[in-house]
C-alpha positions in Angstrom: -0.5 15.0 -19.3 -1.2 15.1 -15.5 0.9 13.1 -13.2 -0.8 9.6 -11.9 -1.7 10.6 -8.0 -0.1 8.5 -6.3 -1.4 7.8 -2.5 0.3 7.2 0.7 -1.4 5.5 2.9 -1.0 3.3 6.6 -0.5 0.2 4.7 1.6 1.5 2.5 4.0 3.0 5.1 4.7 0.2 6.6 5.1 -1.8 3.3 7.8 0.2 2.6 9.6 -0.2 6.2 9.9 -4.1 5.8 13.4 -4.5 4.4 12.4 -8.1 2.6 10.1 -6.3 1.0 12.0 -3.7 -0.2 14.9 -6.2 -1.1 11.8 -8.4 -3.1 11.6 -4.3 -5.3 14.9 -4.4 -5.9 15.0 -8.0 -7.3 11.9 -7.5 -9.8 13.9 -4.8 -11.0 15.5 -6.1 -14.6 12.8 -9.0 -14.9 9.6 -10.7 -13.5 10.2 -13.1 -11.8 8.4 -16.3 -9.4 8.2 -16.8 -5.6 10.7 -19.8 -6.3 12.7 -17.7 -8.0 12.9 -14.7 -5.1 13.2 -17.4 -2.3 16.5 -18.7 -3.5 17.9 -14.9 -4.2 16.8 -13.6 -0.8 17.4 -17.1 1.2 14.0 -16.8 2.7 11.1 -19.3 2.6 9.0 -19.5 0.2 6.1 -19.4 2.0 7.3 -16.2 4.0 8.2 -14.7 0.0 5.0 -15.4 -0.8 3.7 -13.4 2.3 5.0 -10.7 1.4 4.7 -10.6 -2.2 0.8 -10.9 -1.3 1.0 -7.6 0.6 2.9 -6.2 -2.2 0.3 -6.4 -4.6 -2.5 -5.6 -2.1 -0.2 -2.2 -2.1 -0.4 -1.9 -6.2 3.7 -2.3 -6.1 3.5 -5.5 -7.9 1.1 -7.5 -10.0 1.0 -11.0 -10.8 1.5 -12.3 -14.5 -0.1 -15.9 -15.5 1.4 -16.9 -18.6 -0.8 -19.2 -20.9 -0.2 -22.7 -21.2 2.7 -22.5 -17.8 2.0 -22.9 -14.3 4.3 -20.7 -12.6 2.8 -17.2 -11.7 5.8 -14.4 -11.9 5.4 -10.6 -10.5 6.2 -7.7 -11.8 6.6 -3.8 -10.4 4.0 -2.2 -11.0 4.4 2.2 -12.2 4.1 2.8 -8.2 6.3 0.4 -7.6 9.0 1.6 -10.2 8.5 5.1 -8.9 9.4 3.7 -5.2 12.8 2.9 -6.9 13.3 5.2 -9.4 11.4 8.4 -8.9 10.2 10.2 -12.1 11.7 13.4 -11.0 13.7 15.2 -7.8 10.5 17.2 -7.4 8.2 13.8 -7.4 10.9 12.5 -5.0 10.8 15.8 -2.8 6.9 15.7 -2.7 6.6 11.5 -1.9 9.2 12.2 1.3 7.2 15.0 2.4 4.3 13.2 2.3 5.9 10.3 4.3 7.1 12.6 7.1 3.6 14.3 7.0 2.0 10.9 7.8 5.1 9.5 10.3 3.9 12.0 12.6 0.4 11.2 13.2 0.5 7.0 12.5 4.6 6.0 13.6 3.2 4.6 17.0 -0.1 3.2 15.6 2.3 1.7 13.0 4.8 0.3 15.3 3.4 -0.1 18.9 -0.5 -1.1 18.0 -0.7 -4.1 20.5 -3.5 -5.4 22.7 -2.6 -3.7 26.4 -1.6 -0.7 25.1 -3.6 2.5 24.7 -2.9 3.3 21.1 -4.1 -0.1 20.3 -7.4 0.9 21.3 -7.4 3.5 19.3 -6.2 1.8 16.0 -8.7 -1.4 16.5 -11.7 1.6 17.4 -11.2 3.2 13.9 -10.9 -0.2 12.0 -14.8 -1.1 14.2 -16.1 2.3 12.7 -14.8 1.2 9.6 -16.6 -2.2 9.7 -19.4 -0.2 10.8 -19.9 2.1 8.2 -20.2 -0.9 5.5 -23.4 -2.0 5.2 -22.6 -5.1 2.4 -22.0 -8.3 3.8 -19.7 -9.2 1.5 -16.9 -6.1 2.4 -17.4 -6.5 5.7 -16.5 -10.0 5.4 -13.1 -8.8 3.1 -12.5 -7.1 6.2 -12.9 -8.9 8.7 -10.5 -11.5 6.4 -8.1 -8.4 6.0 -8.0 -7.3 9.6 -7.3 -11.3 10.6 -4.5 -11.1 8.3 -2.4 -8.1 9.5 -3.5 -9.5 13.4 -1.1 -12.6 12.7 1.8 -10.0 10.9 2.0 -8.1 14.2 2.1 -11.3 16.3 4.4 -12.8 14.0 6.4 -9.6 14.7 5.2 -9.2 18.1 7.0 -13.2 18.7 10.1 -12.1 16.9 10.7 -9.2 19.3 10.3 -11.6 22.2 7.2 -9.9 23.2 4.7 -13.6 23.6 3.1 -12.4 26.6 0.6 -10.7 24.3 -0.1 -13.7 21.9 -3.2 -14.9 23.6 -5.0 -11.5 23.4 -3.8 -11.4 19.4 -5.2 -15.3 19.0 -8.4 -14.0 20.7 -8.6 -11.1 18.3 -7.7 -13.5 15.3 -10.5 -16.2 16.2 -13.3 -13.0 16.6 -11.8 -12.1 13.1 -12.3 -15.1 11.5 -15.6 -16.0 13.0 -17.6 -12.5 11.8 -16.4 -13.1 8.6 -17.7 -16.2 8.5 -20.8 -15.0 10.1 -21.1 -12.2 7.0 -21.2 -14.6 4.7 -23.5 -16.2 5.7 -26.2 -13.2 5.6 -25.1 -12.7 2.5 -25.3 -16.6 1.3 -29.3 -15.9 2.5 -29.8 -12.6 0.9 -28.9 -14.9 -2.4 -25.4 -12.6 -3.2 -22.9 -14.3 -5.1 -20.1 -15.2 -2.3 -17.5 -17.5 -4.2 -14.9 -14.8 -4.9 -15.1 -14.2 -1.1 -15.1 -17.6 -0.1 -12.4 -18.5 -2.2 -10.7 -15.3 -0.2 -11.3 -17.1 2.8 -10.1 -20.5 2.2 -7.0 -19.1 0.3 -6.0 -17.1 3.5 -6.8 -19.1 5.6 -4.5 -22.0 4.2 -1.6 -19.3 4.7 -2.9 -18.2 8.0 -2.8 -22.1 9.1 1.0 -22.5 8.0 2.0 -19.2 9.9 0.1 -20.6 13.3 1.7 -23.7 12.9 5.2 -22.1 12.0 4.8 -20.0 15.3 3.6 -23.1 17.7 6.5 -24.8 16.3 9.4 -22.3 16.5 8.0 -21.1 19.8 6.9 -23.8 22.0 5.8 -21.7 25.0 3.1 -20.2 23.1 1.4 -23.1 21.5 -1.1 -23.9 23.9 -2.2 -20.0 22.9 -2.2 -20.9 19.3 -3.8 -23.5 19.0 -7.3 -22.6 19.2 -6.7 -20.0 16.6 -4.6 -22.7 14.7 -7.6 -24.9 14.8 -10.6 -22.4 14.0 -8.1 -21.7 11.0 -7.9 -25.1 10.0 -12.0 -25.6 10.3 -12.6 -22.2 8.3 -10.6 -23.5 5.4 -12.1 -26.7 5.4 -15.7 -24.9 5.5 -15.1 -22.7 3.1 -13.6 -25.4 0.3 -16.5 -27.4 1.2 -19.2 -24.7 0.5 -16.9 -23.4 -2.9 -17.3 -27.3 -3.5 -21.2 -27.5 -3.0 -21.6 -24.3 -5.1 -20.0 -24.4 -8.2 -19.2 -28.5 -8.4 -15.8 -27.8 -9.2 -13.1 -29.2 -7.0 -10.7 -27.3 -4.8 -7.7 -27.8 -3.1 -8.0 -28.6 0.6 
């Protein structure tokens, strides 16, 4: 039987080169088991486990698991994810670090140097435009847009943990445009009658987490609140829109 292809991708690269993330792997090892549960292992937040863990499964290394009839939502590796720690073979193992190298090459600046002000940043945001581009349903490009917001406040997060806040406001800027077309996209598609509740519940469920990381950030680093807060605040409207409009739609109530 043919092997599963397994892909390497940007995404996944740098996954792989967060060491909470790796340590998160390691722990899901033996069993599945919840955010809660992880937090007090690793001695992180839970909030910044459940970060991660969301990345994870974007990644296919993890995947959730709702029991019936219990609340708590454990995760589980995935076969990727069990190959990352155990590899099937040596010759598996030689091809996946091959590949990696391969692709360190061409993306390890993109990967770690992609800020606003610097050249390669231009060149990373430029493809992800084209990419935007290229979609013509309102619906992905909205997913993207929601995406693109979402790794925007990773790098500041990792841009304010390397002491580098000067570019914080240029990052909120790009955040707020982020938000605001994907807003914009669902719209068009609310008016060309397409069913937009999985993406708005997308919206207001990131959002919510994007609103706790802005106000973690303002908090931990004063000098760059009056930066964040704009971006803090479209975050906080968004996720109030969107629950609203999830609300008016299906009559059900959400969380706010």
């Amino acid at each position: 039987m043919e092997e599963e292809r397994f892909e390497v991708s940007k995404r996944l690269l740098k996954t792989l080169t967060v060491d909470t993330r790796t340590d998160i792997l390691k722990s899901l090892e033996n069993r599945p088991m919840t955010a809660s549960e992880l937090s007090r292992k690793l001695n992180k937040h839970v909030t910044t486990v459940s970060e991660h863990l969301d990345i994870l499964n974007k990644s296919n290394l993890i995947e959730r698991v709702e029991r019936p009839g219990r609340k708590w939502v454990y995760y589980k590796l995935t076969k990727p994810g069990q190959r990352i720690l155990h590899p099937e073979s040596y010759r598996w193992a030689f091809v996946f670090v091959v590949t990696i190298l391969s692709f360190v090459g061409v993306w390890y600046f993109i990967s770690l140097k992609t800020y606003p002000g610097q050249w390669l940043y231009s060149i990373a945001s430029t493809g992800e435009k084209v990419q935007t581009m290229l979609t013509t349903d309102n619906i992905q490009k909205a997913n993207l847009h929601i995406g693109r917001a979402e790794e925007i406040l990773e790098d500041t997060k990792t841009a304010v943990e390397k002491g580098q806040t000067g570019i914080v406001k240029d990052m909120m800027v790009n955040y707020e445009k982020e938000i605001s077309q994907a807003r914009s996209e669902i719209e068009i598609a609310k008016e060309n009658n397409q069913n937009v509740i999985p993406v708005l519940e997308k919206l207001s469920e990131s959002t919510a987490k994007q609103t706790a990381i802005l106000q973690n950030l303002a908090t931990r680093s004063p000098e760059i609140k009056q930066e964040v807060q704009p971006a803090l605040n479209i975050s906080e409207e968004s996720h109030s829109a969107a629950v609203s409009q999830l609300i008016n739609i299906t009559g059900k109530s959400y969380g706010q």
